[in-house]
Backbone as CSV, one residue per row, in Angstrom:
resi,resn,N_x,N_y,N_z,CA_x,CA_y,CA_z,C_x,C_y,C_z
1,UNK,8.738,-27.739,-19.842,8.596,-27.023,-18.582,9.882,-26.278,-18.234
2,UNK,9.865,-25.083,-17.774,10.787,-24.062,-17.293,11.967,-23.968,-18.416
3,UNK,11.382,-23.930,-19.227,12.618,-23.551,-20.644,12.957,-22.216,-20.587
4,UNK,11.920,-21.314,-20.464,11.727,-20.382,-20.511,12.561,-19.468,-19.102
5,UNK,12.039,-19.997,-18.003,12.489,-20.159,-16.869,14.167,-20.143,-16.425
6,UNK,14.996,-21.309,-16.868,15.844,-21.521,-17.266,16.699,-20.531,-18.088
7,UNK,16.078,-19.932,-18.832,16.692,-19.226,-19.743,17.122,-17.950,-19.188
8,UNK,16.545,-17.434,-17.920,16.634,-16.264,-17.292,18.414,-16.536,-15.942
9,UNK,18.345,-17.740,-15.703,19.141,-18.118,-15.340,20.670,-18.020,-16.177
10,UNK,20.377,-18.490,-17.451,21.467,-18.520,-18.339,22.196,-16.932,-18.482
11,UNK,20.697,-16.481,-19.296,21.037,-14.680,-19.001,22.087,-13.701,-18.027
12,UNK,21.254,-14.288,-16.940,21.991,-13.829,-15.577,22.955,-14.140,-15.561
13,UNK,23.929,-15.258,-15.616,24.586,-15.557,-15.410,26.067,-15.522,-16.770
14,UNK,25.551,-15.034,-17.850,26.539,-14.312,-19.016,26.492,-12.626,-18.440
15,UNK,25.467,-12.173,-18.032,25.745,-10.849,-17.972,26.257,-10.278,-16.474
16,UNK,26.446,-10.759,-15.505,26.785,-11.200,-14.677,27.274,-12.033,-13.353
17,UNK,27.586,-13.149,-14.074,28.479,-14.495,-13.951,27.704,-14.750,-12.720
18,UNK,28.467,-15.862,-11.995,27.684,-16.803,-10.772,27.216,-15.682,-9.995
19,UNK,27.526,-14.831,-9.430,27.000,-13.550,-8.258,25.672,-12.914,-8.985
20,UNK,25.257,-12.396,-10.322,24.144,-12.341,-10.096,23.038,-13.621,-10.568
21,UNK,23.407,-14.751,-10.943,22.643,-15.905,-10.598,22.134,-15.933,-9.339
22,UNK,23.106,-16.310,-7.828,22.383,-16.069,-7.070,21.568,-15.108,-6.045
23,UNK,22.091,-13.718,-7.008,20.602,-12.812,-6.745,19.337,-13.184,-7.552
24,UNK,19.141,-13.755,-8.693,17.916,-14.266,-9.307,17.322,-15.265,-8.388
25,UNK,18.156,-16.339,-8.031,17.861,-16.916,-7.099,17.107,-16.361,-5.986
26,UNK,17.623,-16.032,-5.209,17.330,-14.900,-4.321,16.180,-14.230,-4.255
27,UNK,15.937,-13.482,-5.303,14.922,-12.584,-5.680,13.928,-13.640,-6.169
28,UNK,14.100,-14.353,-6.900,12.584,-15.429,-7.477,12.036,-16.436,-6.635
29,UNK,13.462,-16.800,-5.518,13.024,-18.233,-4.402,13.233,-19.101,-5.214
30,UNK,13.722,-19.349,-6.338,14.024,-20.662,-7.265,15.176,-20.686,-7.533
31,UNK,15.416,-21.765,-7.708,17.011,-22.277,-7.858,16.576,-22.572,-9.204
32,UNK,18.447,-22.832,-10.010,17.831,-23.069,-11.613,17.165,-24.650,-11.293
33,UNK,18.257,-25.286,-10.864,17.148,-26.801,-10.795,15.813,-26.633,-10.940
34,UNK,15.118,-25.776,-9.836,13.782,-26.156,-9.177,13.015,-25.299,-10.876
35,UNK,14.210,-24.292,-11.343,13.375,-23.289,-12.582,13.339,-24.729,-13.225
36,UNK,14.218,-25.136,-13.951,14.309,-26.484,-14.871,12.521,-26.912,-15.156
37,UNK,12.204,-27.261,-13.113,11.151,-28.287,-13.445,9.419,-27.213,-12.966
38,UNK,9.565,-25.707,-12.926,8.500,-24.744,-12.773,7.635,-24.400,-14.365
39,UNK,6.751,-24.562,-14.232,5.981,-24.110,-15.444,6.314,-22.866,-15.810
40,UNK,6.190,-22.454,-17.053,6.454,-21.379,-17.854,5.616,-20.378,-17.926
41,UNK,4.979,-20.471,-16.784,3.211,-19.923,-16.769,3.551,-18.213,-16.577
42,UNK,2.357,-17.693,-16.448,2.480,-16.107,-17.033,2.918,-15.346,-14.933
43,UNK,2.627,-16.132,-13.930,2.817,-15.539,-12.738,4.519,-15.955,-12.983
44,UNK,4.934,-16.707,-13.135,6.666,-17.008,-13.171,7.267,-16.074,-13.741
45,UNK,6.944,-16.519,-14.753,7.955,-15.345,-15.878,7.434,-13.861,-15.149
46,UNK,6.590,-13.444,-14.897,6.441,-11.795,-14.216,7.576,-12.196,-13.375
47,UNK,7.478,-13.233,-12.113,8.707,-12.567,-11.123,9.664,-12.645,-11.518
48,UNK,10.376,-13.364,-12.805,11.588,-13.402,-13.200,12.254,-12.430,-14.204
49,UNK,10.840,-11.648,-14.454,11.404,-10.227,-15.110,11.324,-9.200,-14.348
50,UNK,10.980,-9.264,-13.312,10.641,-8.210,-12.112,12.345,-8.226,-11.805
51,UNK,12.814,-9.788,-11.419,13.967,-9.647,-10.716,15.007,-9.326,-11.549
52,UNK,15.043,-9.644,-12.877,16.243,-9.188,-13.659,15.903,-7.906,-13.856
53,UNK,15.493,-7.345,-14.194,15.131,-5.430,-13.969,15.750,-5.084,-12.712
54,UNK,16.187,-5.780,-11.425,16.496,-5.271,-10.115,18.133,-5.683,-10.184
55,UNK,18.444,-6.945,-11.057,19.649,-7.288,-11.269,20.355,-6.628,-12.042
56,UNK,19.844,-5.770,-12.818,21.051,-5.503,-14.174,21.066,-3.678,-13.863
Protein backbone atom coordinates (compact mmCIF):
# COMPACT_ATOMS: atom_id res chain seq x y z
CA UNK A 1 0.00 0.00 0.00
CA UNK A 2 1.08 3.61 -1.02
CA UNK A 3 4.48 2.52 -2.47
CA UNK A 4 3.66 4.09 -5.25
CA UNK A 5 2.24 6.98 -3.38
CA UNK A 6 5.25 7.43 -1.36
CA UNK A 7 7.33 7.53 -4.15
CA UNK A 8 5.90 10.89 -5.34
CA UNK A 9 6.89 12.22 -2.05
CA UNK A 10 10.49 11.04 -2.44
CA UNK A 11 10.50 12.69 -6.00
CA UNK A 12 9.37 15.91 -4.67
CA UNK A 13 11.43 16.16 -2.34
CA UNK A 14 15.06 15.39 -4.47
CA UNK A 15 13.81 17.79 -7.00
CA UNK A 16 12.82 20.24 -4.75
CA UNK A 17 13.83 19.52 -1.18
CA UNK A 18 11.39 19.90 1.98
CA UNK A 19 9.41 23.20 0.38
CA UNK A 20 8.07 21.41 -2.45
CA UNK A 21 7.12 18.27 -0.33
CA UNK A 22 4.92 20.40 1.46
CA UNK A 23 3.26 21.75 -1.59
CA UNK A 24 2.48 17.97 -2.58
CA UNK A 25 1.20 17.83 0.62
CA UNK A 26 -0.81 20.64 0.20
CA UNK A 27 -2.04 20.02 -3.14
CA UNK A 28 -2.96 16.08 -2.51
CA UNK A 29 -4.32 16.65 1.41
CA UNK A 30 -1.87 13.76 2.28
CA UNK A 31 0.93 13.75 4.27
CA UNK A 32 3.72 11.16 3.33
CA UNK A 33 2.71 9.17 6.51
CA UNK A 34 -0.99 9.11 5.67
CA UNK A 35 0.58 8.37 1.55
CA UNK A 36 2.64 5.37 3.30
CA UNK A 37 -0.76 3.82 4.40
CA UNK A 38 -3.35 5.17 1.00
CA UNK A 39 -3.93 2.64 -1.66
CA UNK A 40 -2.20 2.87 -4.89
CA UNK A 41 -5.49 2.99 -6.60
CA UNK A 42 -5.96 4.76 -10.04
CA UNK A 43 -8.09 8.10 -8.27
CA UNK A 44 -4.66 8.68 -6.02
CA UNK A 45 -2.08 8.45 -8.27
CA UNK A 46 -4.27 10.99 -10.80
CA UNK A 47 -4.13 13.61 -7.90
CA UNK A 48 -0.58 13.03 -7.30
CA UNK A 49 0.33 13.57 -10.85
CA UNK A 50 -1.99 16.42 -11.25
CA UNK A 51 -0.01 17.99 -8.30
CA UNK A 52 3.52 17.34 -9.36
CA UNK A 53 2.76 18.87 -12.91
CA UNK A 54 1.73 22.14 -10.68
CA UNK A 55 4.99 21.60 -8.58
CA UNK A 56 7.78 21.37 -10.98
Amino acid sequence: MGVKLESYFEKAKADGGLSAQMKLAMLTKMSPAKAKDAPDDEANIKIFEDAMKKIS
